[in-house]
NUMARDREN-582808 format. One record per residue (C-alpha): residue number from 0; x, y, z. Coordinates in Angstrom, 2 decimals. Last residue first. Layout:
    nr        c1        c2        c3
   NUM         X         Y         Z
...
% end
This chain:
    nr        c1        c2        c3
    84     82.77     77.64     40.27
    83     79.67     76.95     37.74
    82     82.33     77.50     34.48
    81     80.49     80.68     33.76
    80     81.12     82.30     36.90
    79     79.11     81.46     40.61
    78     78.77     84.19     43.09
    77     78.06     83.91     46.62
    76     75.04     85.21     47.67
    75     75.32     85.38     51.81
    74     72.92     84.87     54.13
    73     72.72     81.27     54.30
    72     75.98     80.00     55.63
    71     75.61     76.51     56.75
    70     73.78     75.23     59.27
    69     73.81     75.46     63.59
    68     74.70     78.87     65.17
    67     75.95     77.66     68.63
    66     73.98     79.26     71.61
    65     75.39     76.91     73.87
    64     71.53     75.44     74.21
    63     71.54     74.75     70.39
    62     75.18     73.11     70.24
    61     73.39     70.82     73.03
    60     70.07     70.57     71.17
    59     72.02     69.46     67.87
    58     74.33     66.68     69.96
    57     71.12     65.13     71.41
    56     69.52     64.71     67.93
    55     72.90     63.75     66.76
    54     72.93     60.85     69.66
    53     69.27     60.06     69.16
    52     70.00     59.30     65.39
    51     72.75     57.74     65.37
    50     71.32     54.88     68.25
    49     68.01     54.25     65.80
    48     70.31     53.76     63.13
    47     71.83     51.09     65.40
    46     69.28     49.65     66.31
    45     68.06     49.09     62.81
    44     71.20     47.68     61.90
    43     71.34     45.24     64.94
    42     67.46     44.48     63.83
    41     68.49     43.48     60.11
    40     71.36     41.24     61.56
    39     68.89     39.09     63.49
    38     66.56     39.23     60.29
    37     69.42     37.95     58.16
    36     70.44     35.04     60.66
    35     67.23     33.88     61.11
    34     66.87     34.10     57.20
    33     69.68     32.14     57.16
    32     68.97     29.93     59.84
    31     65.39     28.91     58.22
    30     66.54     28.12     54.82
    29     70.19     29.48     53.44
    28     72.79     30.81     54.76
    27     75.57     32.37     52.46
    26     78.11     33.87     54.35
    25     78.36     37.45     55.22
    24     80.68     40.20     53.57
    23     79.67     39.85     49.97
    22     75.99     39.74     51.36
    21     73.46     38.21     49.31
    20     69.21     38.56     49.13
    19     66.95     36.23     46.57
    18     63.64     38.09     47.08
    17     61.68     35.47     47.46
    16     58.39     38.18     48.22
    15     58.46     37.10     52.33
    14     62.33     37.82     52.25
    13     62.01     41.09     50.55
    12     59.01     41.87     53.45
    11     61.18     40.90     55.93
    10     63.89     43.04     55.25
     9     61.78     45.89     55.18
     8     60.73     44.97     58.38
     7     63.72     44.78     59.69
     6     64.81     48.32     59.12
     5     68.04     49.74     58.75
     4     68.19     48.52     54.97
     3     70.42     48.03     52.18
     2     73.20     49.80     53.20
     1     72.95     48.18     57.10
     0     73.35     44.95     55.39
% end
């Protein structure tokens, strides 16, 4: 689910327009449970995202306060040949 959306009100809004939504990996429920069930598993995908983000936001301003240089390199022209390599 968490592919399709991490938010639940997305997922509420395809379920409010009949969207017809399937999971390979979940069962079909259908009528009031399934869309319990659906919304329920929106919001542990949303919370999740939510948990991602705060930990690599954390993670960046720790590398940051150690002084680490964060990105790729971007100082440097690196040469491409014909071929794009």
């Amino acid at each position: 689910m968490d592919r399709l959306t991490r938010s639940a009100a997305f997922l509420s809004k395809l379920l409010e327009a009949n969207v017809d939504v399937r999971f390979a990996d979940l069962p079909q429920i259908e009528g009031p449970t399934g869309r319990f069930m659906q919304q329920q598993m929106a919001s542990v995908a949303e919370l999740e995202a939510g948990l991602i983000s705060d930990r690599t936001k954390k993670a960046l301003a720790a590398a940051k306060a150690r002084d680490k240089e964060l990105g790729g390199i971007r100082h440097r022209v690196i040469g491409v040949d014909n071929n794009g390599k």
